[in-house]
C-alpha positions in Angstrom: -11.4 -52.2 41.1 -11.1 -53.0 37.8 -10.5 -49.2 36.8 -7.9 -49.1 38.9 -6.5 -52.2 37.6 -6.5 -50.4 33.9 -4.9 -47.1 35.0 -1.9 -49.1 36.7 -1.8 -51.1 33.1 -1.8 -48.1 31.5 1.1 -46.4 34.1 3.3 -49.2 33.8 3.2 -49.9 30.0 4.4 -46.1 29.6 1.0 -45.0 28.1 0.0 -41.5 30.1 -3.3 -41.7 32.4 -6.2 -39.7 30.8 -7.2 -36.7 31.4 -10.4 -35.0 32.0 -11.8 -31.5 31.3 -9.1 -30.2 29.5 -8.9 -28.0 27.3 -6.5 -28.8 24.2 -4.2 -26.2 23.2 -5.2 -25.5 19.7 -2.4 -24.1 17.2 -3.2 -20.3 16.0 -5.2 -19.6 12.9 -3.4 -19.1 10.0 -2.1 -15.8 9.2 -3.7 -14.2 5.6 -3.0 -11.6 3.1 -6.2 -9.4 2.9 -7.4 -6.4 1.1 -7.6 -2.8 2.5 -10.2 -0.2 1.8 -9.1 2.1 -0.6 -6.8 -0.3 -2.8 -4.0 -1.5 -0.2 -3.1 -5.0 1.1 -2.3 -6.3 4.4 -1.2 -9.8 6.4 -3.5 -10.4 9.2 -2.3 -12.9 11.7 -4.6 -13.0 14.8 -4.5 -14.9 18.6 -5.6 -18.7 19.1 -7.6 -17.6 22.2 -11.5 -15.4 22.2 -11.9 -12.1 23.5 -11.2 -8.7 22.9 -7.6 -7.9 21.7 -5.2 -5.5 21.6 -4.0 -4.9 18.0 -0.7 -3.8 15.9 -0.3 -2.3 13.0 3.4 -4.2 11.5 5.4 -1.2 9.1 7.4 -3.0 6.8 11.3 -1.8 6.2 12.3 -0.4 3.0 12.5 -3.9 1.5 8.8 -4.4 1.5 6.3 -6.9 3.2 8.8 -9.9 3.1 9.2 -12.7 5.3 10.7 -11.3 8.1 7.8 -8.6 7.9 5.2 -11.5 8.4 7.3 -13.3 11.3 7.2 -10.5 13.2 3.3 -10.0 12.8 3.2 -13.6 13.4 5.3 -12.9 16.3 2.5 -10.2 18.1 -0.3 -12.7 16.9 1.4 -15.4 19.2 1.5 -12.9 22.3 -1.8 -12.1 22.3 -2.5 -9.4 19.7 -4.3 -8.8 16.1 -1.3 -8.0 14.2 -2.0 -6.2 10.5 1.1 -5.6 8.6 0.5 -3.0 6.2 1.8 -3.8 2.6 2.8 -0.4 1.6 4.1 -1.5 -1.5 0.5 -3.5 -2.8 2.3 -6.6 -3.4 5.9 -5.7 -4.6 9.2 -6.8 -2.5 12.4 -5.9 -3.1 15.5 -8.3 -3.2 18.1 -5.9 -3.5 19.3 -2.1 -2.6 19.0 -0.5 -5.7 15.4 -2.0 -6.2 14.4 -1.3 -2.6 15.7 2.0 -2.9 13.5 2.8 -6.3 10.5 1.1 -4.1 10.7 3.4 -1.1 11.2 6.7 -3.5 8.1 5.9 -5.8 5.8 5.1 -2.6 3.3 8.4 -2.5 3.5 9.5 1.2 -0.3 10.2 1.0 -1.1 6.9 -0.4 1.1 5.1 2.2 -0.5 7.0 5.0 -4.2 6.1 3.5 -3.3 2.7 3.8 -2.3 3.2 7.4 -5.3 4.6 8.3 -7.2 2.1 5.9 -5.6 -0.6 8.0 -6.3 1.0 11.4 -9.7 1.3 10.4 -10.1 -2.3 9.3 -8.1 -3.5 13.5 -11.0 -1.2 14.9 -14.0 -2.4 13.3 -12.9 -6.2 14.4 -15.4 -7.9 16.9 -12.0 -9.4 18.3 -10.1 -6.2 18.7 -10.6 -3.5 21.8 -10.3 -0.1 19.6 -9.2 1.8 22.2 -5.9 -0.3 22.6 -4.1 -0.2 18.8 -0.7 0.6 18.4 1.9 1.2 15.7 5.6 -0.6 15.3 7.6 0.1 12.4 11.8 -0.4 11.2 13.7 1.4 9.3 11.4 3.4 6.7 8.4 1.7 9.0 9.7 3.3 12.1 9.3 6.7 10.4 5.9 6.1 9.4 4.4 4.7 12.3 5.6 8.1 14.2 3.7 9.7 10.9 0.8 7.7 11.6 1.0 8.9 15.6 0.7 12.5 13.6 -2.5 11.7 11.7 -4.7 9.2 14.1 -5.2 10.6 17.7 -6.6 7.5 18.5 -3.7 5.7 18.4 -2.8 4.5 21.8 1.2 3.5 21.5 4.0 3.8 18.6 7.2 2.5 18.1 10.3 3.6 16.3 12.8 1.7 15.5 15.6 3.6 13.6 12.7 5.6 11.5 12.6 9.0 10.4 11.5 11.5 13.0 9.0 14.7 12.5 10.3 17.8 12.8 7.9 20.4 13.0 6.0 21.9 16.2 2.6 21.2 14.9 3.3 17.2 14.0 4.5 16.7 17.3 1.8 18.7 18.8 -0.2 16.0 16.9 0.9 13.4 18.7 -1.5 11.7 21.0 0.3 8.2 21.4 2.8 7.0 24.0 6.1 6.5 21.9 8.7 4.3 22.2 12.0 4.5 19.9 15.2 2.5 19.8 18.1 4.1 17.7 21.7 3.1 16.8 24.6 5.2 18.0 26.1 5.0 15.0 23.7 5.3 12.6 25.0 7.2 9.8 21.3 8.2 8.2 19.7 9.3 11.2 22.4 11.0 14.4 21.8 10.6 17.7 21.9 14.1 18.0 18.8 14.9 15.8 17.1 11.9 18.2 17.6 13.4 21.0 16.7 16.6 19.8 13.5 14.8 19.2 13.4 13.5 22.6 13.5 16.8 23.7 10.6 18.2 21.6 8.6 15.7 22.9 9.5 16.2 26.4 9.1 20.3 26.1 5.6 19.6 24.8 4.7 17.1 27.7 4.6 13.6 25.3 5.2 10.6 26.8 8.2 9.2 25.8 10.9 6.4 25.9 13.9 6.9 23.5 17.1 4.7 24.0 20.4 5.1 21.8 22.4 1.6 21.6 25.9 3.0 21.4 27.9 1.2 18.5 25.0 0.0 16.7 24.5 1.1 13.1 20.9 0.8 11.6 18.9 -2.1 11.1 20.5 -3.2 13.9 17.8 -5.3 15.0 17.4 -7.5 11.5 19.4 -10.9 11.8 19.3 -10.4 7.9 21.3 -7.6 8.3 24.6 -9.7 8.1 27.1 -7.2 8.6 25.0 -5.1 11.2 22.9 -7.1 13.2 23.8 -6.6 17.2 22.2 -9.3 18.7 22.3 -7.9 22.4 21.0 -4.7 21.3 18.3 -6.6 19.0 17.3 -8.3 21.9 17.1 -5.5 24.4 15.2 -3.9 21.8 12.4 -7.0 21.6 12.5 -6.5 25.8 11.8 -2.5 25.9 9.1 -3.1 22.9 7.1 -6.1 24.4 7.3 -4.3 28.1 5.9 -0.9 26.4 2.8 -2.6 24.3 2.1 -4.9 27.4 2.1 -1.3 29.6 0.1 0.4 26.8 -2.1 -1.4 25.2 -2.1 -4.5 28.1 -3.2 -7.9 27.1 -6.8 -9.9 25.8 
């Protein structure tokens, strides 16, 4: 009687009643820079939940491993998977055009590729990570290499391209083991939609599995809010839609 006589006290004074057995929703670990093997740097930002993950390697744009880099590794981190952003550049990030420009022509393709690898090494030997389920997302100069990255791991299991530099040759897309997605402007000027579809094509000759979609009117970087005078917020977000509904399908969830 007298419990019941402190809950109503509790009810009527505003207070909530307590509660038993559950568990409280703890915020998610904070996100890290750490070292590669081999030399490179990454930003690991992992789930708030145990188990076995899914993971994502995060491919920075030209500018380097900036801000909107890490929210979008925070971003995979919050949905369920180990997200490594790759720093490509080892610590360097560029502020403007000309100096992201002279960043992305000094980066040696090998090196950039070994620290790929290095950091798709370091998601498969986690105790929190499912090896079998790692994929690649990349923008701009990112979007090319994580297609290059499909080229040189075969155990990659999904990769995404938005506006990145596509491969070419028979033999690199004979490579190609992962499921790719890629999301392209219409009117991009560095990259046509012809030579994308021509792409598409390739793939589809060679029986690839994959998803390309061309936003008509969009230029590139369409998908960066930063990206003052060509962000396309519908397309952006349309984007975010087909790439969360392609790594949930792919590589599925904890």
């Amino acid at each position: 009687m007298r419990a019941l006589l402190f809950f109503l006290l509790l009810v009527a004074c505003g207070a909530p009643p307590p509660v038993h057995d559950v568990q409280t929703q703890m915020p998610p670990p904070p996100a890290s820079a750490i070292d590669l093997p081999g030399g490179g740097k990454g930003f690991l930002a992992v789930p708030n939940r145990p188990g076995k993950h899914a993971g994502v390697i995060v491919i920075q744009e030209w500018w380097g491993l900036n801000d909107w880099i890490k929210q979008q590794t925070q971003r995979f981190a919050d949905k369920g998977y180990v997200a490594l952003a790759v720093d490509l550049y080892r610590g360097k990030v560029a502020t403007s055009p000309d100096e992201a420009h002279e960043l992305s022509r000094g980066l040696p393709e090998d090196r950039a590729v070994a620290d790929l690898e290095a950091g798709f090494g370091v998601l498969a030997a986690r105790d929190d990570v499912d090896p079998a389920r790692i994929g690649s997302i990349g923008w701009c100069m990112g979007g090319g290499y994580s297609l290059e990255l499909a080229t040189h791991e075969p155990k990659l299991k999904a990769a995404v391209i938005n506006y990145g530099r596509l491969v070419t040759s028979s033999e690199k897309i004979d490579a190609i083991k992962a499921s790719v997605l890629g999301n392209f402007g219409g009117a991009d000027r560095g990259i046509a939609p012809a030579d994308v579809k021509a792409f598409e094509q390739a793939m589809k000759d060679k029986k690839k599995d994959v998803d390309i979609k061309i936003y008509d009117g969009a230029g590139h970087a369409f998908m960066n809010p930063n990206n003052k005078s060509g962000y396309v917020e519908a397309a952006a977000n349309d984007a975010v839609t087909r790439i969360d509904n392609f790594f949930s399908r792919m590589l599925g969830g904890s």
